[in-house]
N, CA and C atoms as an extended XYZ file, in Angstrom:
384
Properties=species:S:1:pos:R:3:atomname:S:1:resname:S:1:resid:I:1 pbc="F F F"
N        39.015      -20.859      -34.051 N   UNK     1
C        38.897      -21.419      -32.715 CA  UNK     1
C        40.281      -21.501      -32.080 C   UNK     1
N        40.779      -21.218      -30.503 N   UNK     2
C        41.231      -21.602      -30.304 CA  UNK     2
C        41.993      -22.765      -29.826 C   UNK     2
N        42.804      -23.284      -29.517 N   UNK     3
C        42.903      -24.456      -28.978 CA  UNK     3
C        44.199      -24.280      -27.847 C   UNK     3
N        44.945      -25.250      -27.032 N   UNK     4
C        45.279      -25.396      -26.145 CA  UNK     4
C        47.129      -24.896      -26.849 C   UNK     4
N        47.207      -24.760      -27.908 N   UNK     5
C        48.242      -24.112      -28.694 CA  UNK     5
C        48.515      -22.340      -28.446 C   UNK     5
N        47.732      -22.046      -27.583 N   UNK     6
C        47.323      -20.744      -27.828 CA  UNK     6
C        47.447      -20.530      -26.380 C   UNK     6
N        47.352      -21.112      -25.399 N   UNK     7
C        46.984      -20.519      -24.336 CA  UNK     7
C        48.106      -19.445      -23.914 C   UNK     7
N        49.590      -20.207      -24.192 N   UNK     8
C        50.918      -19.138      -23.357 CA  UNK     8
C        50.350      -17.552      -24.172 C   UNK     8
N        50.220      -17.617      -25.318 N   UNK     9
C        49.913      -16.619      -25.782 CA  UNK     9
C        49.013      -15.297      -25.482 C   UNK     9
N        47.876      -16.219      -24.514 N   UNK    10
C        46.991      -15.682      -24.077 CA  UNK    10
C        47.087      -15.281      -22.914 C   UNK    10
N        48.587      -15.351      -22.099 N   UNK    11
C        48.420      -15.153      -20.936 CA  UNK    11
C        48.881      -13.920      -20.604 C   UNK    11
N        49.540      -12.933      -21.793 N   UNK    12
C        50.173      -12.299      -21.679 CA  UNK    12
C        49.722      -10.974      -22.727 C   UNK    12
N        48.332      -11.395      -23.604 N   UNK    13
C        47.728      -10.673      -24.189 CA  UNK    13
C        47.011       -9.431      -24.012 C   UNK    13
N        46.965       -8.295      -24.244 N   UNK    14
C        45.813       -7.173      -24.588 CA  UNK    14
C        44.664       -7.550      -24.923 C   UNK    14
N        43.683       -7.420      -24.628 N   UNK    15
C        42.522       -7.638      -25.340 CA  UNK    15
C        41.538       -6.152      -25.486 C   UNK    15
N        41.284       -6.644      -26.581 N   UNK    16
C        40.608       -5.505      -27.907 CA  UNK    16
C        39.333       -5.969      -27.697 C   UNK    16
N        38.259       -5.588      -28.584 N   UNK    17
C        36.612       -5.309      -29.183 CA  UNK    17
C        36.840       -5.472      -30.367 C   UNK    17
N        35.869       -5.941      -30.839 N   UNK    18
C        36.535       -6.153      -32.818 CA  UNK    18
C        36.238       -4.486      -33.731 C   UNK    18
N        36.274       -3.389      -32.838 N   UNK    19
C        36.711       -2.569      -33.699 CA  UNK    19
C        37.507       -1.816      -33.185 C   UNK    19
N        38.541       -2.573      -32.332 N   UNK    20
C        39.844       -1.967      -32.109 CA  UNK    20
C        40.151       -1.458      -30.767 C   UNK    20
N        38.968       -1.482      -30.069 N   UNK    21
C        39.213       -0.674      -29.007 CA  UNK    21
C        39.947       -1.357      -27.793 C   UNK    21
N        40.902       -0.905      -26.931 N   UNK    22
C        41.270       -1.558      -26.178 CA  UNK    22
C        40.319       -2.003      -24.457 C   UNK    22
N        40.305       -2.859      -24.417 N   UNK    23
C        39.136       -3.052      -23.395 CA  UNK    23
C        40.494       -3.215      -21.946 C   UNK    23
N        41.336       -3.980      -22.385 N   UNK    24
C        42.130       -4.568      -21.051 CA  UNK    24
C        42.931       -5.674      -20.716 C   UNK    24
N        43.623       -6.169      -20.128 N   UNK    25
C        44.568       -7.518      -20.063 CA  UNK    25
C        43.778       -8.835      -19.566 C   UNK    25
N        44.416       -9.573      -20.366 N   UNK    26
C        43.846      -11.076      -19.768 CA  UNK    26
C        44.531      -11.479      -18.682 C   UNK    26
N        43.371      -11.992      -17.276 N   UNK    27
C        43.829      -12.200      -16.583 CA  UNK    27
C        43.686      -13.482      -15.534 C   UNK    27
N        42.888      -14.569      -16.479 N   UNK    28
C        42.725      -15.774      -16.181 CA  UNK    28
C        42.153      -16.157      -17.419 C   UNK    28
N        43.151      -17.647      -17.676 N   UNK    29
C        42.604      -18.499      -18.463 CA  UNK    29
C        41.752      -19.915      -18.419 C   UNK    29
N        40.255      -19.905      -18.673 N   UNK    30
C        39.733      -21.192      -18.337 CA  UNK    30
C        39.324      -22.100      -19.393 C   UNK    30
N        39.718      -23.069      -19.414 N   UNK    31
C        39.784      -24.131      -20.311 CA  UNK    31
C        38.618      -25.206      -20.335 C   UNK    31
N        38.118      -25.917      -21.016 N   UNK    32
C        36.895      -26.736      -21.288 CA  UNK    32
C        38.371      -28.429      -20.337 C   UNK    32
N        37.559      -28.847      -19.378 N   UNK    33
C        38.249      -30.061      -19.134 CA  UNK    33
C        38.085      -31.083      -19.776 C   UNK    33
N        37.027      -31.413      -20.689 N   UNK    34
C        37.343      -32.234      -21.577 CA  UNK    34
C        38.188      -32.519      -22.594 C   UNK    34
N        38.091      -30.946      -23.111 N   UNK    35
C        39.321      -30.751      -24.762 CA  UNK    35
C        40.479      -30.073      -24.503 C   UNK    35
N        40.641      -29.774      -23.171 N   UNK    36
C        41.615      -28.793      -22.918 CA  UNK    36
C        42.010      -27.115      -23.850 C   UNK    36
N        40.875      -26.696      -24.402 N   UNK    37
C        41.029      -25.921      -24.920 CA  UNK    37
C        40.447      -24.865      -24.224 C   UNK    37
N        41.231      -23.872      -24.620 N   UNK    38
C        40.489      -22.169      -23.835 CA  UNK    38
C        39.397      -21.790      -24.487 C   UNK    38
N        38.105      -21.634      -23.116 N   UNK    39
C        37.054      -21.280      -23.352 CA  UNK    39
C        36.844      -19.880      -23.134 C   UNK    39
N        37.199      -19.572      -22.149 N   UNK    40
C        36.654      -18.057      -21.353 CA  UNK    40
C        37.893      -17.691      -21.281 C   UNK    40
N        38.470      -16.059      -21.047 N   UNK    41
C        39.115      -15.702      -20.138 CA  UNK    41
C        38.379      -14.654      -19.582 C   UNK    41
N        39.575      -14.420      -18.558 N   UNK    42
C        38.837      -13.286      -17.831 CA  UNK    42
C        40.040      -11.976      -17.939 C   UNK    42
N        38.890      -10.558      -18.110 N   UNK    43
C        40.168       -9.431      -18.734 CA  UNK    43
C        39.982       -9.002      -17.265 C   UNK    43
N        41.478       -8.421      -17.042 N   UNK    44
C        41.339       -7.338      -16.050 CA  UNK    44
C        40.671       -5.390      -16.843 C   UNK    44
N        40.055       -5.255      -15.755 N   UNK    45
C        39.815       -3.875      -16.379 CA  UNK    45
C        39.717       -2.511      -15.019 C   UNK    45
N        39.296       -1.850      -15.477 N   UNK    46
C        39.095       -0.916      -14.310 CA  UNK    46
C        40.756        0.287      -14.060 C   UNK    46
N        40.683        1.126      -13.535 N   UNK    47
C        41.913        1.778      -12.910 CA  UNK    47
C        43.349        1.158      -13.078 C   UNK    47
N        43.255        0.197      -11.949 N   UNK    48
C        44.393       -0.581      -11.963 CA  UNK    48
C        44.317       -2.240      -12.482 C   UNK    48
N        43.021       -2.462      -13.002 N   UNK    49
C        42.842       -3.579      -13.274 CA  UNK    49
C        42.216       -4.732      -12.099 C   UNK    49
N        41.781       -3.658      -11.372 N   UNK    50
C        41.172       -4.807      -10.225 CA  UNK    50
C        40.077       -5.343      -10.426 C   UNK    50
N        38.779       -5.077      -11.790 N   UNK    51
C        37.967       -6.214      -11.840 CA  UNK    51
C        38.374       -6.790      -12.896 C   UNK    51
N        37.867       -8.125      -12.808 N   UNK    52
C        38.154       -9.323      -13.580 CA  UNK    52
C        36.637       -9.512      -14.291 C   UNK    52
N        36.289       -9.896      -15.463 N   UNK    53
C        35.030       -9.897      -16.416 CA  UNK    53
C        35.525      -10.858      -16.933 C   UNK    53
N        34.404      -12.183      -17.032 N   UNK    54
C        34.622      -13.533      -18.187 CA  UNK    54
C        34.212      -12.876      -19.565 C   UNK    54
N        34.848      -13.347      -20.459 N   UNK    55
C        34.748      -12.809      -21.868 CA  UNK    55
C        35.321      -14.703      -22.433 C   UNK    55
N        33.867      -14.473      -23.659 N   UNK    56
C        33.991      -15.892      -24.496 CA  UNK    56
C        35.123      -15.627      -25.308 C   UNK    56
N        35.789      -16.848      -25.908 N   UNK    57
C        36.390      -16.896      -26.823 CA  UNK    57
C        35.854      -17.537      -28.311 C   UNK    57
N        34.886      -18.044      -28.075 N   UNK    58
C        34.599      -18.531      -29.343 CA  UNK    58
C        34.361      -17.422      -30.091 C   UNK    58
N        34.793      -17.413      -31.744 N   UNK    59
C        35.276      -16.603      -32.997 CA  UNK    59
C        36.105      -15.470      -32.123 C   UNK    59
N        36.837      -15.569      -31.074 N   UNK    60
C        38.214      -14.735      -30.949 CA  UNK    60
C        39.335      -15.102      -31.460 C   UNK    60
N        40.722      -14.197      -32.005 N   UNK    61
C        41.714      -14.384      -32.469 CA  UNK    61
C        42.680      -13.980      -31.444 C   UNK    61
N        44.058      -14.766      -31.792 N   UNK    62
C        45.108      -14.041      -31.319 CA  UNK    62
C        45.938      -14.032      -31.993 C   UNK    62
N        47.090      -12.746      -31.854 N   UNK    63
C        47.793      -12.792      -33.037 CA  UNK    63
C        48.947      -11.704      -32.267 C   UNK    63
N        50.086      -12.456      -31.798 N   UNK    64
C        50.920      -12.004      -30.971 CA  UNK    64
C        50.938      -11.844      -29.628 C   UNK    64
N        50.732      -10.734      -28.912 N   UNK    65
C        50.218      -10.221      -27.592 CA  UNK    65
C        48.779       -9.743      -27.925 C   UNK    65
N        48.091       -9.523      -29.111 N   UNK    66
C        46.739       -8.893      -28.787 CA  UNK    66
C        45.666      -10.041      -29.207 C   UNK    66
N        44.765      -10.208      -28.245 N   UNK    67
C        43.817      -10.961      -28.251 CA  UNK    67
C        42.467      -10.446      -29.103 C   UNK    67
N        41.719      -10.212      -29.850 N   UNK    68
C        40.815       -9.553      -30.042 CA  UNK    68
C        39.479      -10.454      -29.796 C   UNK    68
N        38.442      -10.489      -28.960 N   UNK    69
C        37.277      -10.814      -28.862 CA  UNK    69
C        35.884       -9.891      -29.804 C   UNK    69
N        35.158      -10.770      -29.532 N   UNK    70
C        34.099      -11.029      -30.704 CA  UNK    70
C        32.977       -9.924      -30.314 C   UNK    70
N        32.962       -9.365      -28.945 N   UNK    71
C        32.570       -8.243      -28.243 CA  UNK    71
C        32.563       -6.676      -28.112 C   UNK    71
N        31.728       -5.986      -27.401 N   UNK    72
C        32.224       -4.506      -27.444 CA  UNK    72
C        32.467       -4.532      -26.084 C   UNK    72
N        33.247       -3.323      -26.171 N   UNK    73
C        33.673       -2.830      -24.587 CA  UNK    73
C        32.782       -2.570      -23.655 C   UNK    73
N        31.586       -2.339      -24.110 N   UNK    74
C        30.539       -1.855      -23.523 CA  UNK    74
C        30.012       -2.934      -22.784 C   UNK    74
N        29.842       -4.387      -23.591 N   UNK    75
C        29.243       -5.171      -23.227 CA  UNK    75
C        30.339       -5.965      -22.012 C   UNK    75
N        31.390       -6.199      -22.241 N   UNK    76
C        32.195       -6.196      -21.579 CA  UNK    76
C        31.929       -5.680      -20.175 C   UNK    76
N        32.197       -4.778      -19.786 N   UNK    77
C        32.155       -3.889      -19.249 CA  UNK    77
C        30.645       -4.111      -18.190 C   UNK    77
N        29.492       -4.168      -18.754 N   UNK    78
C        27.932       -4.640      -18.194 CA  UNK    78
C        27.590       -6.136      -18.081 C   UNK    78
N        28.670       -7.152      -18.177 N   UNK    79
C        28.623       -8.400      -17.633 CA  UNK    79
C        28.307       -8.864      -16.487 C   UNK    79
N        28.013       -9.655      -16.162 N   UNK    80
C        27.659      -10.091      -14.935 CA  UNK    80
C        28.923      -10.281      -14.477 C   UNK    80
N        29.305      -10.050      -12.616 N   UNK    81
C        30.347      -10.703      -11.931 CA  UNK    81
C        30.560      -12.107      -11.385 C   UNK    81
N        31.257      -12.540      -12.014 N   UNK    82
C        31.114      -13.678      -11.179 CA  UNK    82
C        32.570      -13.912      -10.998 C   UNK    82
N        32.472      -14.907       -9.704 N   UNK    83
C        33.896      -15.046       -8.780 CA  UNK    83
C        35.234      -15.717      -10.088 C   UNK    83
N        36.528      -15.501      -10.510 N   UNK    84
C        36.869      -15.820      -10.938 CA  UNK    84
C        38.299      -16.577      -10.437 C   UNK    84
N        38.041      -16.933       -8.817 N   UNK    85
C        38.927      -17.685       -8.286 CA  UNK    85
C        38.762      -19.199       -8.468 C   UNK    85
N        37.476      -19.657       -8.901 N   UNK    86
C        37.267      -20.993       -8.984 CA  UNK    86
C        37.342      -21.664      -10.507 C   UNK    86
N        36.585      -22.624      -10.569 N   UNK    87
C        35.902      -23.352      -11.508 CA  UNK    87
C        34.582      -22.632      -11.706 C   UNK    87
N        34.234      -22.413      -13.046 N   UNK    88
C        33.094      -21.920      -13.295 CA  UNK    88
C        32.083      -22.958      -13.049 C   UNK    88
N        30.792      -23.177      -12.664 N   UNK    89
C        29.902      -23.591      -12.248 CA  UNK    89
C        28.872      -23.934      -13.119 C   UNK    89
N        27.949      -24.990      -13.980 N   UNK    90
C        27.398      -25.019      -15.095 CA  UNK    90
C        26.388      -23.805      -14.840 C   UNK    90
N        25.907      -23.468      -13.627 N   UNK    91
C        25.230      -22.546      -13.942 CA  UNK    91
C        25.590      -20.998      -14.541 C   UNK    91
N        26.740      -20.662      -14.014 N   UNK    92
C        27.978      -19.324      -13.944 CA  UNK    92
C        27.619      -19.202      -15.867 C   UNK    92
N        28.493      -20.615      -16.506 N   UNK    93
C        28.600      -20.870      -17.822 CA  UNK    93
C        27.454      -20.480      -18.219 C   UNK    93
N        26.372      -21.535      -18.149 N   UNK    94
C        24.855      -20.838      -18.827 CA  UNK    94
C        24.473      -19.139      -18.674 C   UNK    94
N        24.410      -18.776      -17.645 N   UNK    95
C        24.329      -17.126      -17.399 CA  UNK    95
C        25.446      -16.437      -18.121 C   UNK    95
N        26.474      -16.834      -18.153 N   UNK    96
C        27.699      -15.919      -19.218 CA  UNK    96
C        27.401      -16.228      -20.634 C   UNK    96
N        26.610      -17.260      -20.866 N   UNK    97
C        26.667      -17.712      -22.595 CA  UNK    97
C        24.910      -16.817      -22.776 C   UNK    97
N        24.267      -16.970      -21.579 N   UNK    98
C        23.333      -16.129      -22.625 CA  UNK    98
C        23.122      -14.705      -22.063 C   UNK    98
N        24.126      -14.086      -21.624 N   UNK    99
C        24.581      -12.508      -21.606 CA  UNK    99
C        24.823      -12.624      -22.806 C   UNK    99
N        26.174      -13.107      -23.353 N   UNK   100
C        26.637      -12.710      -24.545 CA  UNK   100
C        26.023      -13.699      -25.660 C   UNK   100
N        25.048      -13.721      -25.550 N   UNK   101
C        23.891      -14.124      -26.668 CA  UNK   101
C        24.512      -15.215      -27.425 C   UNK   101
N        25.310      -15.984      -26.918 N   UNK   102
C        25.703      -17.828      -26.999 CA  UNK   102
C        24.979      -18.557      -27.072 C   UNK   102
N        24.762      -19.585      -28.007 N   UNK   103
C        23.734      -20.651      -27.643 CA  UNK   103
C        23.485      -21.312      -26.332 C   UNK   103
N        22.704      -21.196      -25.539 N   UNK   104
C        22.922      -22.074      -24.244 CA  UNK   104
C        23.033      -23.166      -24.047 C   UNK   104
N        22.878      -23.914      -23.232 N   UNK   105
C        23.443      -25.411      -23.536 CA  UNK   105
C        21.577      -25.908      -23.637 C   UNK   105
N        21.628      -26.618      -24.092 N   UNK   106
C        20.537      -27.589      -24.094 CA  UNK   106
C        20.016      -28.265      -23.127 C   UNK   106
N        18.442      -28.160      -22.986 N   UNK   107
C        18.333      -28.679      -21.496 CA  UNK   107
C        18.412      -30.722      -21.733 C   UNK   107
N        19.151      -30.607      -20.396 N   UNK   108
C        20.021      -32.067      -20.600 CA  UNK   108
C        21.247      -32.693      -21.358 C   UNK   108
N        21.429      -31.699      -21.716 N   UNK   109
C        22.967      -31.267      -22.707 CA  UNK   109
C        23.893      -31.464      -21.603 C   UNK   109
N        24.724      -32.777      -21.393 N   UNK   110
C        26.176      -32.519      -20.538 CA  UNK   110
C        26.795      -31.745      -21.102 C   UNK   110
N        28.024      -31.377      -20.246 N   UNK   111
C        29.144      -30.518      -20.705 CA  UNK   111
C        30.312      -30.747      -20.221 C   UNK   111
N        31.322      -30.903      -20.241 N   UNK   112
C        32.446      -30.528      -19.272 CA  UNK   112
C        32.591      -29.500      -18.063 C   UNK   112
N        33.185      -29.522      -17.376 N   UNK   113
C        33.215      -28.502      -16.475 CA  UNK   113
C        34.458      -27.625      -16.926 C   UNK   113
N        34.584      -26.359      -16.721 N   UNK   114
C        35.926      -25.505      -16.945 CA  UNK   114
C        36.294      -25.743      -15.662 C   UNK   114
N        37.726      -25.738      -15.871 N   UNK   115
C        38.874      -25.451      -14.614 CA  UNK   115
C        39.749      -24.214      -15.089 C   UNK   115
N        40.440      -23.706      -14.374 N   UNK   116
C        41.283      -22.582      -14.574 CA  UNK   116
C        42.644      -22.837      -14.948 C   UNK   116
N        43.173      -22.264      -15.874 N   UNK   117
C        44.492      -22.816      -16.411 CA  UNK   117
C        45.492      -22.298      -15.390 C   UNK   117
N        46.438      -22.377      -14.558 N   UNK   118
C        47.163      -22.066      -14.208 CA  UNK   118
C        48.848      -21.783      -14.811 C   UNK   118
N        48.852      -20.652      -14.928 N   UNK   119
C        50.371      -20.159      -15.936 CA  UNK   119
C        51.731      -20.076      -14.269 C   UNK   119
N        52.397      -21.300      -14.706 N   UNK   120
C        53.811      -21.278      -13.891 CA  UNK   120
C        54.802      -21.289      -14.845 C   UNK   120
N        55.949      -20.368      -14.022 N   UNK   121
C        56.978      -20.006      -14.171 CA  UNK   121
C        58.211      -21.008      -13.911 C   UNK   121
N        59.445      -20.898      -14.903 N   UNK   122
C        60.280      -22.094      -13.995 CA  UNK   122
C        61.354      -20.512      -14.095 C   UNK   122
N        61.871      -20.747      -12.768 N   UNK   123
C        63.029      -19.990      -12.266 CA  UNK   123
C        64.620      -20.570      -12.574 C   UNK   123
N        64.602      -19.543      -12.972 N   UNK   124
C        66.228      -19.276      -13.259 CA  UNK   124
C        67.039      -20.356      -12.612 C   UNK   124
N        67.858      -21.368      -12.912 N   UNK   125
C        68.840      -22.576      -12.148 CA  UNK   125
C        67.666      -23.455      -11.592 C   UNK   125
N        66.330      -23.821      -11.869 N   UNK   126
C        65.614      -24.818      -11.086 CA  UNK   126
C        65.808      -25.880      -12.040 C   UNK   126
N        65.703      -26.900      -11.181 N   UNK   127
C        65.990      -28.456      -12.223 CA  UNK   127
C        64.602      -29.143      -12.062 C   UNK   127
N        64.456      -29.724      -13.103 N   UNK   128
C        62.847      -30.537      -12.872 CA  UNK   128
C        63.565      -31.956      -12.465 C   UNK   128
């Protein structure tokens, strides 16, 4: 599992298919607001990387710059779109967990909501 130890790592990762294949870069990280841990990201893929696809992390690894998810490219790839400028939406979550054949949440099951991790930079001579 990951946890909130992991995220810089993830921001800057490759992400793979667990048999190696390269699918594409991570390009948003969203976190569970309760545990602060990374739930989803989203890979860039395509040409230049202009679509964005939520991909689970649960049983994903990271291990340097390469991320490897629990997925194929394929499936990847035939996900549903959904907007990845916001907060995911409990419904967004339920429809992405049972694409990728996740347990869904339970009816009446709270949850946390995800928010989006935001990765800032501190510039060269800035003072906090």
């Amino acid at each position: 599992m990951l946890t909130q130890n992991d995220i810089f790592q993830l921001s800057d990762a490759t992400v793979y298919d667990f048999d190696g294949d390269k699918i594409g870069s991570v390009g948003q990280v969203f976190l569970d607001a309760r545990t602060g841990d990374p739930e989803w990201v989203t890979v860039r893929t395509g040409l230049f990387g202009t679509k964005e696809t939520f991909v689970p992390l649960q049983r994903a690894s990271v291990d340097g710059d390469r991320l490897t998810v629990p997925v194929d490219k394929a499936t990847v790839k035939d996900a549903p779109r959904i907007d990845a400028d916001s907060a995911l939406t409990f419904a967004e979550e339920k429809e992405l967990y049972e694409y990728y054949g996740s347990p869904a949440l339970a009816p009446g099951a709270t949850r946390a909501r995800l928010r989006k991790h935001v990765m800032t930079e501190e510039q060269p001579g800035s003072r906090h």
